[in-house]
PLY file of the C-alpha trace (Angstrom):
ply
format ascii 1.0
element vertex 631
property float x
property float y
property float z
element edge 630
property int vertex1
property int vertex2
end_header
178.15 189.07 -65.28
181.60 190.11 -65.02
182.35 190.61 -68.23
178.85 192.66 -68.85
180.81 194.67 -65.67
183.65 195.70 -67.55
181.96 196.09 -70.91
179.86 198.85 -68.96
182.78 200.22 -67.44
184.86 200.76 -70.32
181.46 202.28 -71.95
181.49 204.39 -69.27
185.00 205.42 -69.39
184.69 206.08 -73.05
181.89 208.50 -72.42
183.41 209.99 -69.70
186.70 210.60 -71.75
184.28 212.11 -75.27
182.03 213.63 -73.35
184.35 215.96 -70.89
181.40 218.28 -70.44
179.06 215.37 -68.63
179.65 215.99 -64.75
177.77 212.52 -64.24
177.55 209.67 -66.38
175.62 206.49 -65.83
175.90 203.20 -67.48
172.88 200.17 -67.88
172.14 197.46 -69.45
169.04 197.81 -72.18
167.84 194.85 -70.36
168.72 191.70 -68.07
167.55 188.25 -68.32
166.66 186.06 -65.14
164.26 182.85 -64.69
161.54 182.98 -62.74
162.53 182.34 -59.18
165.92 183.15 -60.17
167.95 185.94 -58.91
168.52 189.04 -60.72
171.77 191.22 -60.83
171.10 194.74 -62.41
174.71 196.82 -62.67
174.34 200.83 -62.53
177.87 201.68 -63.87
178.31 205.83 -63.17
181.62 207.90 -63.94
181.90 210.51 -60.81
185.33 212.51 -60.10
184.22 212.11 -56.19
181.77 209.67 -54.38
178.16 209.68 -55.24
176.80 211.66 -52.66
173.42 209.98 -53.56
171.74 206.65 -55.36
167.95 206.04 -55.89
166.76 203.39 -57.36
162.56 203.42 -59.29
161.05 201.41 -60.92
158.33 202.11 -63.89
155.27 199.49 -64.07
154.33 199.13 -67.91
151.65 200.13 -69.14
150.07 204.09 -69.02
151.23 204.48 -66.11
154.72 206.40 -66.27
154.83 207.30 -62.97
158.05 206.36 -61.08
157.93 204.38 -57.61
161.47 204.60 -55.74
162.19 201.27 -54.06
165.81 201.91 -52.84
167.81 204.94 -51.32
171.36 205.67 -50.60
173.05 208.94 -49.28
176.42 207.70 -48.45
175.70 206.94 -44.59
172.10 204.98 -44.59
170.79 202.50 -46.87
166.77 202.47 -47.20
164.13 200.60 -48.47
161.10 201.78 -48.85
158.26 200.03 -46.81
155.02 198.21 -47.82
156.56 197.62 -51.16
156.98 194.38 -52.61
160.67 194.23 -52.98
161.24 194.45 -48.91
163.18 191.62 -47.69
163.85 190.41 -51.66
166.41 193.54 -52.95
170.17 194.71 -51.82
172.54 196.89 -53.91
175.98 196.85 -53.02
178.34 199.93 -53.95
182.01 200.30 -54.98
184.16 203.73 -56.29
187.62 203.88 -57.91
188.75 207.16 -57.01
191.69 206.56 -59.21
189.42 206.01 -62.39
186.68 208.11 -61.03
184.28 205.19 -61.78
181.70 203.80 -59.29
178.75 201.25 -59.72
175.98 200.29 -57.75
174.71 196.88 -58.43
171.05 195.77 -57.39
170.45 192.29 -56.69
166.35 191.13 -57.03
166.00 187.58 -55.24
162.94 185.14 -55.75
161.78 186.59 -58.96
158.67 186.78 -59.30
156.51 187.47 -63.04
155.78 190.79 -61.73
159.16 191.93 -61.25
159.37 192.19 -64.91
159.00 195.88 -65.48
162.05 198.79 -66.23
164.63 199.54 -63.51
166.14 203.45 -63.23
169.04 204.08 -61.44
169.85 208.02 -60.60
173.03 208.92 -59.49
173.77 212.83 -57.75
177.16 214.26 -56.72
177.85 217.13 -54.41
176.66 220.20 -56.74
173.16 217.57 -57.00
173.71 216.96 -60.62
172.61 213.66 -61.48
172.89 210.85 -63.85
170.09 208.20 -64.63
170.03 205.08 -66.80
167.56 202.42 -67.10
167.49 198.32 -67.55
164.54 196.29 -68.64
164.35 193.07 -66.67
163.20 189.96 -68.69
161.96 186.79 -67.01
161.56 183.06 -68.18
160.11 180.55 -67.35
160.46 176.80 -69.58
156.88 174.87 -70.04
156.29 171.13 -69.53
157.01 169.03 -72.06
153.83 169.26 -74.85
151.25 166.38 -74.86
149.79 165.38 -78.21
146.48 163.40 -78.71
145.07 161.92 -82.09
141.60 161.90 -82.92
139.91 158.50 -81.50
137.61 158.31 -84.47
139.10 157.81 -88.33
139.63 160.35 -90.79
137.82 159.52 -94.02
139.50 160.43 -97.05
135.88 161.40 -99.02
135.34 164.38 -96.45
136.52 167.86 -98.82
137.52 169.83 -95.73
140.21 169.63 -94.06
139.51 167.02 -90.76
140.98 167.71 -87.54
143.45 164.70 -87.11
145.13 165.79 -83.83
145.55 168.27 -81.37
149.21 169.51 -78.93
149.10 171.57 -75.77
152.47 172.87 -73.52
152.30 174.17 -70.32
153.54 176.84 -68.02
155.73 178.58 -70.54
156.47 182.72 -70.19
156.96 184.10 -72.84
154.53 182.05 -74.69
155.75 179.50 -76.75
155.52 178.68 -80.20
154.06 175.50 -81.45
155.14 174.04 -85.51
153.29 170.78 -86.57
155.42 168.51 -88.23
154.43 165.93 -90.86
157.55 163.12 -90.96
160.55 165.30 -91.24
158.90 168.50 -92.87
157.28 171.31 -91.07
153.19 171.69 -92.62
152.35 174.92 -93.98
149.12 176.91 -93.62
147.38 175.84 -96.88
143.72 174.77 -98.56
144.37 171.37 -97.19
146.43 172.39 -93.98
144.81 174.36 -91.20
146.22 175.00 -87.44
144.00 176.73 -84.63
145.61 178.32 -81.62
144.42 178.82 -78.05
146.55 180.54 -75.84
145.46 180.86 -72.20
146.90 182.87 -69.42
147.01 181.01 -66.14
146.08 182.91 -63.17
150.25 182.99 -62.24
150.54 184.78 -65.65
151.98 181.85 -67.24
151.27 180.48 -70.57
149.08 177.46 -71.87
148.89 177.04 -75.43
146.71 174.79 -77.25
147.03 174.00 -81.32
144.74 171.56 -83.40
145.64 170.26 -86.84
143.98 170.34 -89.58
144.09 168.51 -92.60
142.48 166.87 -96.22
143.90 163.17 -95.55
145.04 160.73 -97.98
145.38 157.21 -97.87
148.98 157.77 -97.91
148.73 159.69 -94.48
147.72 156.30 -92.57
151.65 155.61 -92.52
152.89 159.24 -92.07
154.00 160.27 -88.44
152.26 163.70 -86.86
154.03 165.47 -84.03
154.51 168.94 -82.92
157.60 171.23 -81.83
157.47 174.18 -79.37
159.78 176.69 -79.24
160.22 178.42 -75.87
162.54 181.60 -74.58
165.17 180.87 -71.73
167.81 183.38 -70.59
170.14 184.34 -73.30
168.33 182.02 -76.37
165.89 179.96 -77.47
165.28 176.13 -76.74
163.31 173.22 -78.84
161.67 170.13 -77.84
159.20 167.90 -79.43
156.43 165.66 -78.86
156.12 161.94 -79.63
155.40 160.45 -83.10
152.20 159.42 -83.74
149.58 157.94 -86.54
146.20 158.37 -87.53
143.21 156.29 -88.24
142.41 157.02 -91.97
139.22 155.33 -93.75
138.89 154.75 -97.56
136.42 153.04 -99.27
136.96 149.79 -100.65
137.99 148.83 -104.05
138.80 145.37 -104.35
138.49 142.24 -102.60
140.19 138.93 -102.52
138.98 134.98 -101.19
141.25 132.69 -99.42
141.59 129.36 -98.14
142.78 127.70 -95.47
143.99 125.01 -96.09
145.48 126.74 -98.82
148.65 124.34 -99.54
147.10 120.58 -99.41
143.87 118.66 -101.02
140.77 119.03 -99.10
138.85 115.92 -98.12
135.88 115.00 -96.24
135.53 115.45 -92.68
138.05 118.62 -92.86
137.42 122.01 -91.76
137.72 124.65 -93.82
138.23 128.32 -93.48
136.97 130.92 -96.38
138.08 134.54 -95.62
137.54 137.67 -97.43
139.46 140.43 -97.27
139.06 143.70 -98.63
141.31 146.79 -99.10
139.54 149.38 -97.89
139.26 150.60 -94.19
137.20 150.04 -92.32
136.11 146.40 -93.50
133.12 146.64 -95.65
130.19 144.25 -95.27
130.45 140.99 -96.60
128.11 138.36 -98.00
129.11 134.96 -99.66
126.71 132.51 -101.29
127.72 129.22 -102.44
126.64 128.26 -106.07
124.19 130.95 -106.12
122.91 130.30 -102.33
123.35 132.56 -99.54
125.31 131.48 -96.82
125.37 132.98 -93.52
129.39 133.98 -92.01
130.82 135.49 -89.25
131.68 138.90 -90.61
134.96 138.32 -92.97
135.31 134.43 -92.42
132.80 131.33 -93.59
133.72 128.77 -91.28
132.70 125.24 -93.02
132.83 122.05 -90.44
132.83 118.18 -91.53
132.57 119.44 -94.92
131.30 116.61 -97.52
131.61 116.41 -101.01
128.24 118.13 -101.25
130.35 121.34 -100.19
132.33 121.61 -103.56
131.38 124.28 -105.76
131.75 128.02 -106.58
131.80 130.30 -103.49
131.47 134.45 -103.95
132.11 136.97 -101.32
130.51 140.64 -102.12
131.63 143.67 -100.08
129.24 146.61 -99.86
130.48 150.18 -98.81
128.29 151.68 -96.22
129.75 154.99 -96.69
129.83 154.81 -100.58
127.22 152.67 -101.65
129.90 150.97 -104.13
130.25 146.98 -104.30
132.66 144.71 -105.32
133.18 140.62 -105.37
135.71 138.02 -106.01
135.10 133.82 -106.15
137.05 131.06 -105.87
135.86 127.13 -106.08
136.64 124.50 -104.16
136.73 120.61 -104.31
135.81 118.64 -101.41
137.68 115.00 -102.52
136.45 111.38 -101.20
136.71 108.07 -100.95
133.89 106.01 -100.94
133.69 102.45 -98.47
134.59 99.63 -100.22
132.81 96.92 -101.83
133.65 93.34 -101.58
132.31 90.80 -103.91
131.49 87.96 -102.83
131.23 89.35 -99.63
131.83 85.82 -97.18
132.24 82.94 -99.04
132.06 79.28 -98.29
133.93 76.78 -100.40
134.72 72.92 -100.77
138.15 71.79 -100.67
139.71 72.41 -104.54
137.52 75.33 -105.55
138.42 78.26 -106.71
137.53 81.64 -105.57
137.36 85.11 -107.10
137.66 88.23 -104.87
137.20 91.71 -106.19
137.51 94.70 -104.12
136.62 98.53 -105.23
135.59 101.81 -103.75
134.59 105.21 -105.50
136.73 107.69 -105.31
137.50 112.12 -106.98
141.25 111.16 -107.10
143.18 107.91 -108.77
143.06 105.23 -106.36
145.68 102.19 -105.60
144.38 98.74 -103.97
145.84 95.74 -102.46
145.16 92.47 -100.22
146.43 91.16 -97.37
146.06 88.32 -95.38
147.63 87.99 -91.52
149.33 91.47 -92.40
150.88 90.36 -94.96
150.38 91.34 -98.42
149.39 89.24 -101.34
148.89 91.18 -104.30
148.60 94.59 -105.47
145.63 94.92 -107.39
141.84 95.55 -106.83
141.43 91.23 -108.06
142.42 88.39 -105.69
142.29 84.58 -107.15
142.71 81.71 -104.49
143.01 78.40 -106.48
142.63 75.11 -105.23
140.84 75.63 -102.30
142.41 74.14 -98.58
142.35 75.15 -94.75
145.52 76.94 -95.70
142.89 79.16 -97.82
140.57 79.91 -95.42
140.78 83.11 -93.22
140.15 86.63 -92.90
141.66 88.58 -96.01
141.65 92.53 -95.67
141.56 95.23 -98.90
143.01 98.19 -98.53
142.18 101.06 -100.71
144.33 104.59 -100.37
144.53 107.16 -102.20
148.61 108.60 -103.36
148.10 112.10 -103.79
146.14 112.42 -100.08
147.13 109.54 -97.95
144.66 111.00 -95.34
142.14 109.06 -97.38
142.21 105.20 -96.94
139.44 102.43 -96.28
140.02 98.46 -95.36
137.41 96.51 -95.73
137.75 92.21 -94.61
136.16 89.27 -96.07
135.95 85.50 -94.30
136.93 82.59 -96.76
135.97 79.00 -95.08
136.38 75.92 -96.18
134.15 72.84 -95.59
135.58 69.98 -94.33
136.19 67.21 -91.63
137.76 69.20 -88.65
141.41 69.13 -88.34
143.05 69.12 -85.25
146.64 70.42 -83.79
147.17 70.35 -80.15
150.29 71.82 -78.44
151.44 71.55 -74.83
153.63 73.58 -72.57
154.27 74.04 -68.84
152.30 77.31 -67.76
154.56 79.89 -67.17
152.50 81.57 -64.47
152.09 78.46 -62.19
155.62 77.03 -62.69
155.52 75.98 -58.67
152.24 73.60 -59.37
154.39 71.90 -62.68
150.70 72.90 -64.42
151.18 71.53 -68.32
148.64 73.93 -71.06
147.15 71.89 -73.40
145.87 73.86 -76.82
143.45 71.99 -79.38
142.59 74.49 -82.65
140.34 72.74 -85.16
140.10 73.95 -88.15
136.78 73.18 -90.48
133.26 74.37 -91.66
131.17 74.34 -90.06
132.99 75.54 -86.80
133.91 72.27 -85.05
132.77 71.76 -81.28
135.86 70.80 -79.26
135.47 68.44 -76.39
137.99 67.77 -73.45
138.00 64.39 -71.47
140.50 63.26 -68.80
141.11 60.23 -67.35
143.39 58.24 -65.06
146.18 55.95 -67.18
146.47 53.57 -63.90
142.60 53.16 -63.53
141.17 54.27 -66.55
138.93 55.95 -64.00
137.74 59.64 -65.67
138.97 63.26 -64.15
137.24 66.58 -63.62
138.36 68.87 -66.68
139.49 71.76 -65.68
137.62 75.21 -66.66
138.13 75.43 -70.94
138.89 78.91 -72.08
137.46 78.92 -76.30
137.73 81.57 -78.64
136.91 81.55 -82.45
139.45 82.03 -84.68
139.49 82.67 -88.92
139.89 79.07 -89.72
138.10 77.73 -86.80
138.15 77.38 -82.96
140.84 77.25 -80.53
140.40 75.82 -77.12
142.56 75.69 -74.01
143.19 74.22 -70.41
145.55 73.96 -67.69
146.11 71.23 -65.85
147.92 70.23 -62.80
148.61 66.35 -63.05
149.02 64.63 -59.77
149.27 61.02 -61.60
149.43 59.77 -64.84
146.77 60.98 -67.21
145.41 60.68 -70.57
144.03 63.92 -71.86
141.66 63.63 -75.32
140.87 66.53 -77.47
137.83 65.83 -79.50
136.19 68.28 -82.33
133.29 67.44 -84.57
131.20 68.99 -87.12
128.46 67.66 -89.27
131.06 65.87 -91.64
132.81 64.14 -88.95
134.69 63.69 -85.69
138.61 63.77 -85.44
140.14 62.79 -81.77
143.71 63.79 -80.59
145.08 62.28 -77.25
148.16 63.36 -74.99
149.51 61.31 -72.12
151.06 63.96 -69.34
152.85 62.29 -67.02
152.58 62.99 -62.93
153.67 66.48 -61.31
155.17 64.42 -58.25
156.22 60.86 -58.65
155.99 58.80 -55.74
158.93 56.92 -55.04
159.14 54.23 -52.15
162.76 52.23 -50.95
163.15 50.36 -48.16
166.63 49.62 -46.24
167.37 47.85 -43.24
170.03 48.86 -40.91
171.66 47.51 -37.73
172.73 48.80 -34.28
174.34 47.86 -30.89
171.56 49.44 -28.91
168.60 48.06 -31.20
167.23 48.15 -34.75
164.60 50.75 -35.75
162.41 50.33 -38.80
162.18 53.86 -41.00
159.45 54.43 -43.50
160.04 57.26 -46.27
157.50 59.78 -45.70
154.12 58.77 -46.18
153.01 60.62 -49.53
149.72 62.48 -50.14
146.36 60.80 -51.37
146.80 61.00 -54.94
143.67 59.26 -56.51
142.55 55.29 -56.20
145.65 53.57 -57.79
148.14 55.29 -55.92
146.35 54.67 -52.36
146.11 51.28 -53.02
150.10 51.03 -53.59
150.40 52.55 -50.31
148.74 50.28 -48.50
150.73 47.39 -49.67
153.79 48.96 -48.75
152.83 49.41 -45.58
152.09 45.93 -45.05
155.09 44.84 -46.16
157.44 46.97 -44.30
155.60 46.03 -41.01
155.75 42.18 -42.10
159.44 43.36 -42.57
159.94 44.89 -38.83
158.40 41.28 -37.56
160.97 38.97 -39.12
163.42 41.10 -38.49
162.55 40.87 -34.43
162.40 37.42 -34.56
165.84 36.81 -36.05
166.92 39.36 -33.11
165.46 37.56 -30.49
167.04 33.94 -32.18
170.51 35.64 -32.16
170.53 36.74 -28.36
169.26 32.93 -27.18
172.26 31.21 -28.90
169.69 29.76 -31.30
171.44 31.25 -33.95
174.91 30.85 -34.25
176.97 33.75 -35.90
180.96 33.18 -35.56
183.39 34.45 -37.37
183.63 32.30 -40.62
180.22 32.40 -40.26
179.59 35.83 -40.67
181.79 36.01 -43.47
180.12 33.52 -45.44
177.12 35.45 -44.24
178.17 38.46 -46.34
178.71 36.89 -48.75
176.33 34.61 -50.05
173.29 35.41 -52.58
170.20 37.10 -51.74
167.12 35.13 -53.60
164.86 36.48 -55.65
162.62 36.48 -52.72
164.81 38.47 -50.60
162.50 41.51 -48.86
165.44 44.50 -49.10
165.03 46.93 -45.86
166.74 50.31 -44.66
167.58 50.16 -40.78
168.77 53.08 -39.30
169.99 53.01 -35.68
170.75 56.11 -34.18
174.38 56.10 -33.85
175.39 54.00 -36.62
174.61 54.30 -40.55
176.01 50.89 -40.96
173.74 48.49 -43.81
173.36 44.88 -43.55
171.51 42.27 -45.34
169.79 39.87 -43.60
168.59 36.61 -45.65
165.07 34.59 -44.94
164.71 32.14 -42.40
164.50 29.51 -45.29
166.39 30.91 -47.97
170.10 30.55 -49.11
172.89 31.80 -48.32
174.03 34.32 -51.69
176.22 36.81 -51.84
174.70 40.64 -51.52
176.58 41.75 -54.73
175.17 39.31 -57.29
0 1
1 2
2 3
3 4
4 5
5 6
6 7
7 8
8 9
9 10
10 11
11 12
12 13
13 14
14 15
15 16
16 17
17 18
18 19
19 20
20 21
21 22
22 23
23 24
24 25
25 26
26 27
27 28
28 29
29 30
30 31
31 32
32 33
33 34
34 35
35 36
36 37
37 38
38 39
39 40
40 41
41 42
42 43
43 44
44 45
45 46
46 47
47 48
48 49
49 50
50 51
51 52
52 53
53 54
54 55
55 56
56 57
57 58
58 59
59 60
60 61
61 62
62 63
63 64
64 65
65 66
66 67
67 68
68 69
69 70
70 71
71 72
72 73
73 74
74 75
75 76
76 77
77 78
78 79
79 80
80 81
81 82
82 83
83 84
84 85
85 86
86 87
87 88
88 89
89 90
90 91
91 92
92 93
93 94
94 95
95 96
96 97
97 98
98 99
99 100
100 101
101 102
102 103
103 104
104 105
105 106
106 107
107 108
108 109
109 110
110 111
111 112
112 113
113 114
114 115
115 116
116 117
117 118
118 119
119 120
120 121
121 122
122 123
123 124
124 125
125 126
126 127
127 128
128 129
129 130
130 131
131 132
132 133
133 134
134 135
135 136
136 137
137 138
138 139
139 140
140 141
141 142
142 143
143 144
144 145
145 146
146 147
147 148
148 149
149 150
150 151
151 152
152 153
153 154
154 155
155 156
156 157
157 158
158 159
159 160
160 161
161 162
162 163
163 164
164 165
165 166
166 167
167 168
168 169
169 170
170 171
171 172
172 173
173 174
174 175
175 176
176 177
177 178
178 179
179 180
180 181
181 182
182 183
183 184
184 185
185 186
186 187
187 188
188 189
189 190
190 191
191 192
192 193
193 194
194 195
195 196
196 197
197 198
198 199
199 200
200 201
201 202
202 203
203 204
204 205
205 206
206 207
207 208
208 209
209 210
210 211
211 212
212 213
213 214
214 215
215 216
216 217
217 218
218 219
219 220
220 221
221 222
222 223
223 224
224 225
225 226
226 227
227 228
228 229
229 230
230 231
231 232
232 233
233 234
234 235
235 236
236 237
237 238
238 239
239 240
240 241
241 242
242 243
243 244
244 245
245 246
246 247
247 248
248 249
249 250
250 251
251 252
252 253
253 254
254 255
255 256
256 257
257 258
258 259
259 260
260 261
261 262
262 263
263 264
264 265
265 266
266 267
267 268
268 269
269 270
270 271
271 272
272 273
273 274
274 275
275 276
276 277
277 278
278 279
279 280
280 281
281 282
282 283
283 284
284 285
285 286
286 287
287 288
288 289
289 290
290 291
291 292
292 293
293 294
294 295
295 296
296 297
297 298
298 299
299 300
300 301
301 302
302 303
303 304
304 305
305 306
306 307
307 308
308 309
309 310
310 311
311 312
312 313
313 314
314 315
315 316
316 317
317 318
318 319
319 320
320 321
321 322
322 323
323 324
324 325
325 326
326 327
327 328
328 329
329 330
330 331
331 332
332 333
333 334
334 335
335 336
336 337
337 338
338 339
339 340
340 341
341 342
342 343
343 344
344 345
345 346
346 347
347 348
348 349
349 350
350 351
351 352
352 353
353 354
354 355
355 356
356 357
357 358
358 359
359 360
360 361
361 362
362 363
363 364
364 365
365 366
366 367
367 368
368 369
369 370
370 371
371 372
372 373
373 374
374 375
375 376
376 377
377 378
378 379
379 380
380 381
381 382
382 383
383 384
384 385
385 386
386 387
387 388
388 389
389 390
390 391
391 392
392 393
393 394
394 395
395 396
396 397
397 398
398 399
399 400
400 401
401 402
402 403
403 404
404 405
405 406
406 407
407 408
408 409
409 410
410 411
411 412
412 413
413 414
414 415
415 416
416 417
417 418
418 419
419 420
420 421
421 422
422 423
423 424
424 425
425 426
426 427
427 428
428 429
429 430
430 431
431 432
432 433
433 434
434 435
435 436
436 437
437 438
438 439
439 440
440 441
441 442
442 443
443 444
444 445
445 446
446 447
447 448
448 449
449 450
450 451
451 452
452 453
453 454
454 455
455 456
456 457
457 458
458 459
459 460
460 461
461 462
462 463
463 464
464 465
465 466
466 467
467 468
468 469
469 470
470 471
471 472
472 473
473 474
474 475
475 476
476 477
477 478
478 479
479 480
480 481
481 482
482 483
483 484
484 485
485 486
486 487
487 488
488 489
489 490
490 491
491 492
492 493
493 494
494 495
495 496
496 497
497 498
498 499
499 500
500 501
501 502
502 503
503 504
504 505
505 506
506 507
507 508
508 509
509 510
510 511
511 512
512 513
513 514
514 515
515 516
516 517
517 518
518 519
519 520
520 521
521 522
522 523
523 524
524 525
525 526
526 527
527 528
528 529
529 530
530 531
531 532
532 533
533 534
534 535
535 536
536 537
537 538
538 539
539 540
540 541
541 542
542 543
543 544
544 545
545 546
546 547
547 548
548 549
549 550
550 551
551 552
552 553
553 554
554 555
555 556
556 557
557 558
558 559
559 560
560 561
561 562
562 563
563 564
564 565
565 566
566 567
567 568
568 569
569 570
570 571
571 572
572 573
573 574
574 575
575 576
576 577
577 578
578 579
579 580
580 581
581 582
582 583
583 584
584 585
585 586
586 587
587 588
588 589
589 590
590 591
591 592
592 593
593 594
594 595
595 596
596 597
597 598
598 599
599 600
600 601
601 602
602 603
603 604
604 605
605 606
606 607
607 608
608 609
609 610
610 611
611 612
612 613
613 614
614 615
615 616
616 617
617 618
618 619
619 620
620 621
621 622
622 623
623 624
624 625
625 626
626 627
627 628
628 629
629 630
């Protein structure tokens, strides 16, 4: 504002200096810009040897009416506004004079702008002699819009429709002036043409700001589904003009379709029974056609674009057609594809189960139907044999007979395999294996498991007997676990031996009997010794611990034992008594010779423990002779 100041000044001094007759001169501005709600400065520059003796300031409304209204008054002492206009409490001027120059200005400053302060602003200047001076300013005002909003059409465009279609429509706000509104398509502005069309709404708010609406119209293309619509607006501010633009957006173009294409899925591997398999047509136009599909000439029903084919069997192979028909058009198109469902058939064993006598010969021959080359092989216990759809046993044994397993697969899809077993027996007198080994669960209880397999056809009927070795008496057999196996029958047991025992394994069939026996000796031996031992206080007989009732035969050991360790105690109080009467002299060359003469074969050895002494002694018979303990 300065600067517009002193460019009025020196316009002022210029005129004052050509034009020597003027006896006032005033200065404005053709017009002043402001923003709404801004404030407004508008100069009144006047050239004046001596102080204005009077300003007024008018202002003309547009329009037909010319008439002036004064709003402001100045006579060098007072100030006034006038009253019950709209410009009280919103307007000041403020004065200054250079005598020096003769120059003087009277500024007047508008706050709050309002829309309707946009209207043409005199200034009248009089000296002393009341000539006056009057120039005039246009005031301008702004106001920038909200950014624009554009909105494509929610329904496609079709590209058969002649006219042009509306494809999408922009509106700004609250813009004064009004703004201006360019559609763009991509980076070039469109021009009004045959197949470009733009309608314009421009409404004026009740504030007396601007709202301007603009549709677009156009003859799409299938191109345009890619292109990117948006619209600029233009709008005034103070001093120039500013851009902005609205987002980039596409529209939904239809066309009619023109070609259509099958796929699979799966589309990179064989397909084999039991697969699922996905047929989809697609066409090229928009929006999707409708589709059909028959298979070999028979209608199928689909979900729309995709035939959805579960389990399939080799009864789904064949040529499958999709046809697309145009609603819109009426037009129709197809494509086809075919497809091969692949299998493997179950295999076929011949002979199926076979019996055979020891030394035959045998013949096996395994195959299976399949759409794709095939490669077989047998296997027995895992392991394979040969590598070819023929097996030949020769020679026929129990090492022949078992279960043998084909396997058929196919290379080129190793999803597709079948196994199919055969049983080969052999006839034949049962033969027997039995193996024995301590159980590993019941290690505490020493428990010993016997196994008997017999091999043989018919399958052999094992029997288990037990019986004591001591009195040949028989024992309980334990529970017998049996299972069949490929050659024959396997049958266990676990027992817990408490004496000596004689286990038997029998199998028979109807070409004979075959018996296998085991001796398993006891869990806990019973072991009996008997000392004798002497002592100043007294001699006490000990007996080892008296064991647990084992069966018959042990019990009866027992009890002899007993006997003879009391029978033991009695001589051995006798020869006690003898000793303290004198009746039995011991000296000193006695008791030497005592020690060391020869027990007899009838000697009765004893263990005498005494409770303070763990001295041993051996005492002879009453009758016997005297022999040294160490022969």
């Amino acid at each position: 504002m300065t600067l517009r100041y002193i460019a009025l000044l020196i316009a002022g001094l210029s005129v004052f200096t050509c034009k020597t007759w003027a006896v006032v001169d005033v200065s404005m501005e053709d017009w002043v810009d402001v923003s709404l709600k801004g404030q407004a400065e508008i100069p009144c520059i006047y050239t004046l040897k001596e102080p204005a003796k009077m300003i007024v300031w008018f202002t003309k409304l547009p329009g037909r009416d010319q008439s002036r209204r004064r709003i402001y008054y100045y006579d060098g002492q007072k100030t006034v506004i006038e009253e019950g206009s709209e410009y009280v409490g919103r307007i000041k001027v403020t004065h200054s004079h250079e005598p020096q120059n003769a120059r003087g200005s009277a500024i007047l400053i508008i706050d709050n702008v309002q829309l309707s302060d946009q209207r043409e602003y005199i200034c009248t200047v009089y000296n002393v002699s009341t000539d006056s001076g009057e120039g005039r300013t246009r005031l301008q005002i702004f106001n920038s819009p909200s950014l624009p909003v554009i909105e494509g059409m929610h329904t496609g465009i079709s590209v058969t429709v002649e006219e042009p279609s509306k494809v999408a429509q922009c509106k700004v706000d609250d813009g004064y002036p009004r703004p201006n509104i360019t559609w763009y398509k991509g980076r070039f502005p469109l021009q009004q043409s045959e197949e470009v069309k733009t309608m314009e709404l421009v409404t004026t708010k009740p504030n007396g700001l601007f709202t301007v609406h603009s549709d677009l119209y156009i003859k799409v293309e299938k191109t345009d589904e890619d292109a990117l619509f948006y619209c600029e607006v233009k709008y005034f501010v103070p001093g120039g003009v500013r851009m902005t633009e609205t987002k980039k957006i596409n529209i939904t173009v239809h066309y009619p379709t023109t070609e259509v294409t099958l796929s699979v899925n799966p589309h990179d591997r064989l397909i084999k029974e039991g697969d699922t398999v996905k047929i989809r047509c697609v066409g090229n136009g928009k929006p999707p056609p409708i589709f059909s599909f028959t298979h070999n000439g028979d209608e199928l029903s689909s979900d729309e674009e995709m035939l959805l084919l579960d389990n399939v069997s080799r009864s789904n192979s064949g040529t499958y057609v999709c046809q697309s028909f145009d609603l819109d058009t009426g037009t129709s198109f197809e494509d086809s594809i075919n497809i091969t469902v692949h299998y493997l058939d179950h295999i076929v064993v011949t002979p199926e189960e076979t019996v055979l006598d020891q030394g035959d010969d045998l013949t096996l021959t395994c195959n299976a139907l399949s759409s794709l080359p095939t490669q077989t092989a047998w296997y027995k216990h895992d392991m394979q044999l040969v590598e070819r759809h023929v097996l030949e046993l020769n020679n026929a044994s129990y090492d022949t007979a078992g279960m043998y397993m084909c396997k058929v697969t196919v290379p080129s899809l190793p999803d597709l395999q079948e196994l199919k077993s055969v049983q080969v027996s052999v006839r034949g007198k049962p033969k027997l294996t039995v193996e024995m080994a301590a159980d590993p669960v019941n290690k505490a209880d020493r428990s010993v498991n016997l196994t008997c397999h017999a091999e043989g056809y018919p399958s052999p009927t094992i029997t288990w007997t037990l019986s004591d070795q001591w009195t040949g008496q028989p024992v309980p057999v334990p529970e017998v676990e049996s299972q069949k196996t490929d050659t024959g029958v396997l049958s266990m047991i676990s027992v817990r031996a408490t004496s000596k025992l004689t286990v038997n394994c029998s199998a028979a069939n109807e070409f004979g009997t075959v018996n296998v026996s085991h001796k398993i000796e006891a869990s806990a031996r019973v072991k009996t010794t008997t000392t004798q031992a002497t002592s100043t206080k007294g001699t006490r007989l000990t007996t080892p611990p008296k064991q647990p009732h084992t069966g018959s035969g042990s019990g009866v050991i027992i009890a002899v034992m007993i006997i003879c360790l009391l029978l033991i105690a009695i001589l051995g109080s006798m020869l006690y008594f003898l000793y303290k009467k004198g009746k039995l002299p011991c000296g000193r060359s006695g008791k030497q010779d005592f020690t060391k003469e020869k027990a007899s074969k009838d000697d009765i050895v004893m263990e005498m423990k005494s409770g303070k002494s763990e001295e041993a002694v051996l005492l002879q018979g009453i009758n016997g002779d005297r022999k040294s303990p160490t022969e």
